[in-house]
FIKOLZA-1660 file (N, C-alpha, C; in steps of 0.1 Angstrom, whole numbers, plus 5000, padded with zeros to 4 digits):
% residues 71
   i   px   py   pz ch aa at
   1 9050 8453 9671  A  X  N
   1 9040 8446 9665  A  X CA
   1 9028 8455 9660  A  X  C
   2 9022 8461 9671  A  X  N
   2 9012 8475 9669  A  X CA
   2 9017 8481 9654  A  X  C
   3 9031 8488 9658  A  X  N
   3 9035 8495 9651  A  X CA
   3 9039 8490 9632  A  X  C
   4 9041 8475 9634  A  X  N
   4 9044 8473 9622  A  X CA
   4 9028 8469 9613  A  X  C
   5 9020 8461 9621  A  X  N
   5 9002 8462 9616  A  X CA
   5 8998 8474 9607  A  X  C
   6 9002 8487 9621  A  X  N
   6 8996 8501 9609  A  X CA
   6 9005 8503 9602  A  X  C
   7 9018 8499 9600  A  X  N
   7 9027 8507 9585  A  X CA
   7 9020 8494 9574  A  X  C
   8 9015 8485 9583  A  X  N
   8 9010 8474 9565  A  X CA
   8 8998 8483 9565  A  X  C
   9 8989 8484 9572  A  X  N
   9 8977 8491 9566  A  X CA
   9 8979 8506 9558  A  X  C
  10 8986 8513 9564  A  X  N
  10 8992 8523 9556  A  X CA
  10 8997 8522 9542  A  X  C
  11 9005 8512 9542  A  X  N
  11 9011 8507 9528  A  X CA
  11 9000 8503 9520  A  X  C
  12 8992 8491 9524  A  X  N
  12 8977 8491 9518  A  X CA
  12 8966 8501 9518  A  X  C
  13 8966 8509 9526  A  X  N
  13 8958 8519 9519  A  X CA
  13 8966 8525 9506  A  X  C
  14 8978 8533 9510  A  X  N
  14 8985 8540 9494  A  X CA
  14 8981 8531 9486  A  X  C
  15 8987 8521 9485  A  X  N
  15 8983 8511 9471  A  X CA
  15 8969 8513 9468  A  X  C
  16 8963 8509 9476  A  X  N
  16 8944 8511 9470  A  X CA
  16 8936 8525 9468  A  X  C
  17 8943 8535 9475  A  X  N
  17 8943 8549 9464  A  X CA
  17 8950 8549 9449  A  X  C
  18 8962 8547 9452  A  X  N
  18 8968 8548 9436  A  X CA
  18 8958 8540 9429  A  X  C
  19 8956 8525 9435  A  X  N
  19 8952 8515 9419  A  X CA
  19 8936 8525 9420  A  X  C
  20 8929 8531 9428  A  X  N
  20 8920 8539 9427  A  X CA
  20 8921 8550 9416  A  X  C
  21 8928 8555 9417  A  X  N
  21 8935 8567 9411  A  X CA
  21 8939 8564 9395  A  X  C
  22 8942 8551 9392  A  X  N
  22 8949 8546 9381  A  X CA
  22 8933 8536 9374  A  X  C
  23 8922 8537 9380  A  X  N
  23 8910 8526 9380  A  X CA
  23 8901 8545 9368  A  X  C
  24 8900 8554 9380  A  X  N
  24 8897 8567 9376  A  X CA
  24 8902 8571 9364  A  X  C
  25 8916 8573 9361  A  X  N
  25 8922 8574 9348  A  X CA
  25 8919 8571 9336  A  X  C
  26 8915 8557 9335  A  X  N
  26 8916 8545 9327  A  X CA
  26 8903 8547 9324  A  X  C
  27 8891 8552 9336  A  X  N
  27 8878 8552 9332  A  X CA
  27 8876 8565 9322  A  X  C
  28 8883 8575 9328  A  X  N
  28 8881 8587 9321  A  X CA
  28 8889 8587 9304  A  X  C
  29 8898 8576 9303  A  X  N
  29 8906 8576 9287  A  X CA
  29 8892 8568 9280  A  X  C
  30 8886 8557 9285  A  X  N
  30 8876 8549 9281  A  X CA
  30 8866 8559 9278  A  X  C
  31 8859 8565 9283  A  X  N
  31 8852 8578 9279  A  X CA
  31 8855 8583 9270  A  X  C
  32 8863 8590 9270  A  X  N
  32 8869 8599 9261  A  X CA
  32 8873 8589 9248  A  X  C
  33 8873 8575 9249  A  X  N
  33 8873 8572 9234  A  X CA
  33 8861 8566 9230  A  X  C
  34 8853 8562 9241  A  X  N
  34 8838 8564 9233  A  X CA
  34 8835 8575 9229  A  X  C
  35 8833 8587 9233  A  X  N
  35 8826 8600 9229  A  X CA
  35 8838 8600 9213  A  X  C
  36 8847 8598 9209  A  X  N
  36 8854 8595 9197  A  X CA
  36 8848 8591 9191  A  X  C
  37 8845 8575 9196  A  X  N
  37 8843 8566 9185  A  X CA
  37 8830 8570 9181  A  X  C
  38 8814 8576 9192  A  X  N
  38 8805 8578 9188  A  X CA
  38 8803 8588 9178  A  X  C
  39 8814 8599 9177  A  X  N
  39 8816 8613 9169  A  X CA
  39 8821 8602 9154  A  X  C
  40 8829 8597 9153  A  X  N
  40 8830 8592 9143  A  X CA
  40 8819 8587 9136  A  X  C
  41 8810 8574 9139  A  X  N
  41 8798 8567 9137  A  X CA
  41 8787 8581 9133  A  X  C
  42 8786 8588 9143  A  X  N
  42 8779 8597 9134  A  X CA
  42 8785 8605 9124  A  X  C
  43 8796 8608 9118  A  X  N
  43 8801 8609 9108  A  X CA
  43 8797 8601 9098  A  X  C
  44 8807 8591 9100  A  X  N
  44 8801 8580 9090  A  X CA
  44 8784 8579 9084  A  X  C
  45 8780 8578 9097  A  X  N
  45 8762 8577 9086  A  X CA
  45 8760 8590 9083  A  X  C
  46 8759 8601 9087  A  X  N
  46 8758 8610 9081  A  X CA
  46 8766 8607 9066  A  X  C
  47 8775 8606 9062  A  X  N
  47 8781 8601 9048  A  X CA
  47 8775 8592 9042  A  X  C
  48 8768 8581 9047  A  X  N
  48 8765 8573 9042  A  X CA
  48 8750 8575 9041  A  X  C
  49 8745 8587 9044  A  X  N
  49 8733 8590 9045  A  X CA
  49 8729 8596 9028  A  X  C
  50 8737 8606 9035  A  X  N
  50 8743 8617 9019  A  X CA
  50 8743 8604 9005  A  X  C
  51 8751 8600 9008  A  X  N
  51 8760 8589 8998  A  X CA
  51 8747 8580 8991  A  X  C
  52 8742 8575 9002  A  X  N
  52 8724 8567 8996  A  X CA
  52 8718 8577 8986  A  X  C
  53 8713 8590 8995  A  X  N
  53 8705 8597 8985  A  X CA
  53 8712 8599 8972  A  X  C
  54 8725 8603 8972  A  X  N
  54 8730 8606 8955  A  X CA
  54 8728 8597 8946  A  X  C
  55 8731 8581 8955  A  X  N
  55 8729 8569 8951  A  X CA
  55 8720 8564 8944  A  X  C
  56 8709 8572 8950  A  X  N
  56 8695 8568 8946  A  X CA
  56 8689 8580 8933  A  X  C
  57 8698 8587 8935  A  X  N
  57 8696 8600 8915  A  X CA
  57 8701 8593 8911  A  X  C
  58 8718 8586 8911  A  X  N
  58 8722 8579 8898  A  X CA
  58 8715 8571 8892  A  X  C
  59 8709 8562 8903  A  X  N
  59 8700 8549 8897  A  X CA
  59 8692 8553 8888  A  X  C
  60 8684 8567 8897  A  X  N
  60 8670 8569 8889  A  X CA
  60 8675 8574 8873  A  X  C
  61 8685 8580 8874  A  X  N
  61 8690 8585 8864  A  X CA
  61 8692 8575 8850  A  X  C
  62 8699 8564 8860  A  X  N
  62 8699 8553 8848  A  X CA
  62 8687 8543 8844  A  X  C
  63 8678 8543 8854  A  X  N
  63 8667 8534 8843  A  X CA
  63 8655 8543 8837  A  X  C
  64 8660 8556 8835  A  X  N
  64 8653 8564 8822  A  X CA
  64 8659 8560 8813  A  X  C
  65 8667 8555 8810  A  X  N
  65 8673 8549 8795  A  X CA
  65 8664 8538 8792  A  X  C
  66 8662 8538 8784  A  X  N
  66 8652 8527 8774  A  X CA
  66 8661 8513 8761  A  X  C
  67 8658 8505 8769  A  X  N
  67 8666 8494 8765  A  X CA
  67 8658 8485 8759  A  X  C
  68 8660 8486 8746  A  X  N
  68 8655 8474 8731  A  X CA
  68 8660 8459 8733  A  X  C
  69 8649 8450 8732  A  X  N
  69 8654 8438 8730  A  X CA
  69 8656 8435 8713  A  X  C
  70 8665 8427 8711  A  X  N
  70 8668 8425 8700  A  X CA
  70 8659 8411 8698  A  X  C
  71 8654 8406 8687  A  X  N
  71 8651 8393 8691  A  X CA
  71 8653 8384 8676  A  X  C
% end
């Protein structure tokens, strides 16, 4: 009876290192695709940063043109 108590506690510990073990993993792939997704996002605005300013020559560029009303 003794003996069969500690092989369950034994068995329940292994199990709750692994799912430990597989909890650690899981945290570390989750990390590792934040620091991704954040590398991206700053990509993006950076592009989109860029992208405004050019944005904002073409405009200026286009309402130097001088537009006649006809009437």
């Amino acid at each position: 009876m003794i003996v069969e108590k500690r092989m369950k506690q034994g068995v329940t510990n292994l199990l709750m290192e692994q799912e430990l073990d597989d909890m650690k993993k899981r945290l570390k792939e989750m990390e590792e695709e934040a620091a991704a997704i954040r590398d991206m996002q700053a990509k993006v605005e950076k592009e989109m940063s860029a992208n405004a300013n050019q944005g904002v020559c073409v405009c200026m560029g286009l309402f130097d043109t001088k537009v006649e009303a006809v009437w």
